[in-house]
N, C-alpha and C positions, 0 to 999 in steps of 0.2 A: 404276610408280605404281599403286598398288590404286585401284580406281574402289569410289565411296561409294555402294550401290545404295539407293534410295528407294522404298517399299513401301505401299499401301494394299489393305486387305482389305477386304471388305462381307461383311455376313452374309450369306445367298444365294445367294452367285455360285455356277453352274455349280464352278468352276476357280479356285483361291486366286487369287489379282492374281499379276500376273507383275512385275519389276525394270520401273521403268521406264525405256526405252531408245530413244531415236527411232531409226526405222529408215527409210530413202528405199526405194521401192517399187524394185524389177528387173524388167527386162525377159527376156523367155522368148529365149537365143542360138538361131541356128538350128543348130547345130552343137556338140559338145561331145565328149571322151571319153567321158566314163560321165555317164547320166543317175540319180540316186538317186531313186527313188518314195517320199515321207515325208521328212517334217523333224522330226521326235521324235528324242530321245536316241540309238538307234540310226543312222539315216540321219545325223545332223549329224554324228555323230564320223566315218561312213564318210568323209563327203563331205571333212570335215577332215585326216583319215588320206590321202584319196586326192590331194586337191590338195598337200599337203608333199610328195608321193611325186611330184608335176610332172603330174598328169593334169590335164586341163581339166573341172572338175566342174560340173555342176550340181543343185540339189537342187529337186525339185516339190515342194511340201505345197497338198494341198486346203487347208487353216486356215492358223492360224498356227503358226510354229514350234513345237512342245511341247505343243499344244493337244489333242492326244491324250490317251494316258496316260501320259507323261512327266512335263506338271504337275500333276498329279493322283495324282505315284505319291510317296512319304515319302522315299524316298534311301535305305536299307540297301543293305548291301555284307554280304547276310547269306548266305555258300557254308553256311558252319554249321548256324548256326540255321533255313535254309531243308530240310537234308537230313534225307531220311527215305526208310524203304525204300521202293524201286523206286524212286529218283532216282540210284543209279549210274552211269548213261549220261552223266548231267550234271554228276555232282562233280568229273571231271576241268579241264573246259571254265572249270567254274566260280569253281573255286580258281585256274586259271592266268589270269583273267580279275582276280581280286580280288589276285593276288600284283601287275599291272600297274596297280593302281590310282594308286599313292602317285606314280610317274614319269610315269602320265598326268595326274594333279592338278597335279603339277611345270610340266609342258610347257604344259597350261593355262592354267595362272593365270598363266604368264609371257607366253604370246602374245594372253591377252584382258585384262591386266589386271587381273580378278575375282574374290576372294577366292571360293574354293567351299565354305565353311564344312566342309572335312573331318574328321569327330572321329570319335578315336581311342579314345574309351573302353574301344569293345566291346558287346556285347549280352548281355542276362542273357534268358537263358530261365529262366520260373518257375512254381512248380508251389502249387497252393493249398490242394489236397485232399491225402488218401493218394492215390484214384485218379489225382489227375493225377502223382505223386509217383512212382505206378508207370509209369505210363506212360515220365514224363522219364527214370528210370533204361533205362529199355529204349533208351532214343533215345541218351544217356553211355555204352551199351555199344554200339552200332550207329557211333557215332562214332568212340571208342576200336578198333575194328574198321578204320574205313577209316582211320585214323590223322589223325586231327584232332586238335586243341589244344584241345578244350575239358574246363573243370575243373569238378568236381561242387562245389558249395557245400552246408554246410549250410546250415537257415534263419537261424542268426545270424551267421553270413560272410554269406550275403542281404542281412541287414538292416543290418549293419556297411557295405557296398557304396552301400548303397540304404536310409536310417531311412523314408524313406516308405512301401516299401513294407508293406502290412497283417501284421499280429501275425501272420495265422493262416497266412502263409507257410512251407511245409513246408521246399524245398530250391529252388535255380537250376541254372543250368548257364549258367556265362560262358564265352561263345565269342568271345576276345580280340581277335583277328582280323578279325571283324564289324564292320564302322567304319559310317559315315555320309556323306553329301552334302545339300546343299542345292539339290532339283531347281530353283529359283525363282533361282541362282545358276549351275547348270549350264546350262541352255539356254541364257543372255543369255552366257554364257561359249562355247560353242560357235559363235554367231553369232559373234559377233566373230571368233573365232578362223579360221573356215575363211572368212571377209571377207578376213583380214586373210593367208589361206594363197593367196587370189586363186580363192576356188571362188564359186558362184553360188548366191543363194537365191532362187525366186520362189515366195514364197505366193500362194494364193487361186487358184491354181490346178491345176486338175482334169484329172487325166489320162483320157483316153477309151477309148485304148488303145495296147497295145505292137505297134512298128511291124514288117514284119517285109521281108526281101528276102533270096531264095533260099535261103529254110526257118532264116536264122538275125536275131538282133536288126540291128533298125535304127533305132533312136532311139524316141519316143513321142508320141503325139500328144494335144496337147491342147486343154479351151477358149480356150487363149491362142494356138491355132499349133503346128506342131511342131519338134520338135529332134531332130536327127540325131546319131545316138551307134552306135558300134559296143556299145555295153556299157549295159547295163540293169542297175541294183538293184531291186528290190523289200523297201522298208526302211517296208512301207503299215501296217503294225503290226494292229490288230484289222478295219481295211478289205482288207487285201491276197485277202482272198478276193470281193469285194464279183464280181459279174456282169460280165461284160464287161473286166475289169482283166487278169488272166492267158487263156492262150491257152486253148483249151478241154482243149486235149490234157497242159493242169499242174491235177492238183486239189492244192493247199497246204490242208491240214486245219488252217484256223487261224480260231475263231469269238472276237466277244467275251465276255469276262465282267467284269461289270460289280463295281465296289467304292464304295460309300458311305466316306467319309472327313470327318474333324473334325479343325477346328485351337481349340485351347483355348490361353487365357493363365496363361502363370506367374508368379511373381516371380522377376524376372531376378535380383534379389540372391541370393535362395534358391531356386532353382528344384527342384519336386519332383521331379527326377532327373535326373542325368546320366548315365548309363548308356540305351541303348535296351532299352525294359521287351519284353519277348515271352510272352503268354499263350497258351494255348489258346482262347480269345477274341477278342483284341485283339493289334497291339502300338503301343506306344506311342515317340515319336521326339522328343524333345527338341531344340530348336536354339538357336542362339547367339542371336537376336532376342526369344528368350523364350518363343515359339509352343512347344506340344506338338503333336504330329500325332499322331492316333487313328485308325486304321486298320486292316482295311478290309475291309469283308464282302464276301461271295463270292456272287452273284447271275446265274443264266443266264436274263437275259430280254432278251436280242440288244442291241439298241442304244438302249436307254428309259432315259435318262438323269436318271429322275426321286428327287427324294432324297424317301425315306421317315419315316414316324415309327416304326416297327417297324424300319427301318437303324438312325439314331438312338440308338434308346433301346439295341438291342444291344450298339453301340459306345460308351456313355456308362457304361452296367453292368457293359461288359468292364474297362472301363478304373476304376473305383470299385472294381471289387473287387479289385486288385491295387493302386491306391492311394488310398486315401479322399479324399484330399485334393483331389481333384479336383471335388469338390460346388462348392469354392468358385471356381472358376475362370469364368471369364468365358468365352464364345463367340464366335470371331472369324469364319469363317468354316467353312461347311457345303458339299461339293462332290463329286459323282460321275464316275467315270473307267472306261475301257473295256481290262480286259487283254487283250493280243494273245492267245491261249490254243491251243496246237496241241493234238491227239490225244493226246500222251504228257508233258505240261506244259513240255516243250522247245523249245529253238528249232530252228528250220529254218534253213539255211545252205549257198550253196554252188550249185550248177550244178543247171541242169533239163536237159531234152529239146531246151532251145533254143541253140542255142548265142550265148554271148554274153549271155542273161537269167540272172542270179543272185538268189536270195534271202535275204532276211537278216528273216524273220519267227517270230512264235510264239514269243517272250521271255515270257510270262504275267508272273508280276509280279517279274523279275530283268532288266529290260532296262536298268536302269541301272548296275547288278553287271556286266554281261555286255558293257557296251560297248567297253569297249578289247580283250576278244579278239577280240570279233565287228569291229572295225574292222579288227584287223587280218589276219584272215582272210579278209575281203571284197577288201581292197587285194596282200593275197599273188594272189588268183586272181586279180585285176584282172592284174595283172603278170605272168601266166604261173607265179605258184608254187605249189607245191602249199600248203594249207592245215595248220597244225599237225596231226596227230592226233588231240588231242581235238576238234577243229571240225570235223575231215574226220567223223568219229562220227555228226556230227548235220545230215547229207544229209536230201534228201530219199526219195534210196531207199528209207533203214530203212524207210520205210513199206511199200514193195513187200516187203522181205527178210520181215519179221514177218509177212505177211498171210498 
């Protein structure tokens, strides 16, 4: 039975509204397999991954579930439209992560009930100028190169795709493959699920630190008490570097970067696009409830989560001048969010110095693309295996190898 989620937004909020879903508070166990540090998109799927697999999970989040950048991130599923050079290291990871999506969506929606509003359209990257026209072909030849499936459009296959988009549309570039999720659907879906896998969630609680006994993990300690765990994650997303969390002797190069984000209304009967629109600007994200999601500037001012009129007005211009239409649309909600961001815009994955602490951080703004490989990467070393190849890639070493 698909469960009927009920929605209210404010203008204002921090953080769109989440599903709502009564949850009964949990108690911190003293004991567990693996403790996960964060309950964002990453940690739930670990924690869900790891309890199917028979381990005894628990998950810490300082907030609440998703409270991170999870609810605050649109949902692409864009390996594509994401790539550009110097991002090689992560096309592999990222495609084998995006090919797992549709049997993760499967398993999902079956063990929490929750429709995760998956669309298939694809993504149009678009170009508005000659210059951005040059550009976009340089990026259809860099693609064609690693062998991707995206097709060059001209401007009236564009607009045959998409009548909304602006006359002065030069060319796209449809990256088929690039799908969609409803993060506002995916975290209450993950809850349930890894509830229902028999792992543990407790929020609102804050980890102090990781515990340690005769130079390898031993569970973590927090303001609620601690729990004893042969196996640490670290899944803290833009706080996993915060003072005092990792041992001194792990530096994870992973800061925030912050993104201003817009939810605008459409007309569901006609909505101006089904396709996800991608500019050099903006990109824009359609969903089945009618919302557009406009998204998301790029801002290195640490953890000041304040929304702007200069954010704003960027993302309102980016998104007009690829569709007009959009003047008329009403403003549902306004809300800023914190990318986990490592060193070389990758994640970090996989074994420290400790043994027994892993990490699963520095997703920047693909952590929800990246979750069913990264779950199941975390759960193969959980289990003594070794990690696929391309995850094994994105150690934490690299950073020592490149220096």
């Amino acid at each position: 039975m698909t469960i009927i989620i009920e929605q209210t937004i404010d203008v204002g909020r921090r953080l769109p509204a989440t599903p709502i879903l009564q949850h009964a508070p949990a108690a911190l166990p003293a004991t567990a397999d693996v403790v996960i540090i964060g309950g964002g998109v990453i940690g739930l799927s670990i924690a869900w991954r790891a309890a199917l697999a028979g381990l005894a999970t628990v998950v810490v989040e300082r907030d609440e579930a998703g409270a991170g950048a999870s609810l605050a991130a649109t949902g692409m599923l864009a390996a594509a439209a994401e790539f550009e050079t110097g991002g090689e290291s992560l096309l592999p990871f990222a495609l084998a992560s995006q090919r797992r999506w549709p049997r993760f969506r499967d398993e999902l929606e079956q063990a929490s009930g929750v429709s995760l509003d998956f669309e298939t359209r694809g993504t149009l990257v678009v170009a508005l100028t000659r210059d951005e026209t040059s550009r976009l072909r340089a990026k259809h030849d860099l693609h064609v190169r690693a062998g991707l499936p995206t097709r060059w459009l001209a401007a009236t296959e564009a607009r045959d795709l998409e009548p909304g988009l602006r006359s002065s549309t030069t060319a796209a570039l449809l990256c088929a493959d690039d799908h969609q999720v409803d993060p506002r659907r995916l975290i209450p879906a993950l809850r349930l699920a890894l509830k229902a896998a028999g792992a543990t969630l407790v929020e609102h609680c804050d980890v102090l630190s990781i515990d340690r006994e005769n130079g390898r993990c031993a569970g973590v300690v927090t303001n609620h008490g601690a729990c004893r765990a042969p196996s640490v994650v670290v899944a803290a997303g833009a706080w996993a570097a915060r003072a005092g969390l990792l041992p001194e002797s792990i530096h994870a190069p992973v800061r925030p970067l912050k993104g201003q984000s817009i939810a605008l209304r459409m007309n569901r009967m006609a909505p101006a696009t089904r396709h996800v629109i991608w500019t050099e600007q903006v990109h824009m994200a359609p969903k089945a409830d009618g919302r557009l999601i406009v998204g998301a500037t790029v801002e290195e001012c640490g953890f000041d989560p304040s929304i702007t009129a200069g954010g704003l007005f960027a993302l309102l211009e980016g998104a007009r001048r690829a569709l007009p239409c959009v003047e008329e649309m009403s403003v549902d909600a306004v809300w800023s969010g914190f990318r986990p961001t490592s060193d070389d815009d990758a994640p970090i994955l996989g074994a420290t110095p400790v043994p027994g602490l892993l990490l699963a951080v520095g997703h920047h703004r693909n952590g929800i693309l990246l979750a069913p490989a990264t779950a199941d990467a975390i759960v193969d070393l959980l289990q003594g295996r070794n990690a696929a190849p391309e995850a094994a890639a994105l150690d934490l070493a690299r950073f020592r190898r490149s220096a």
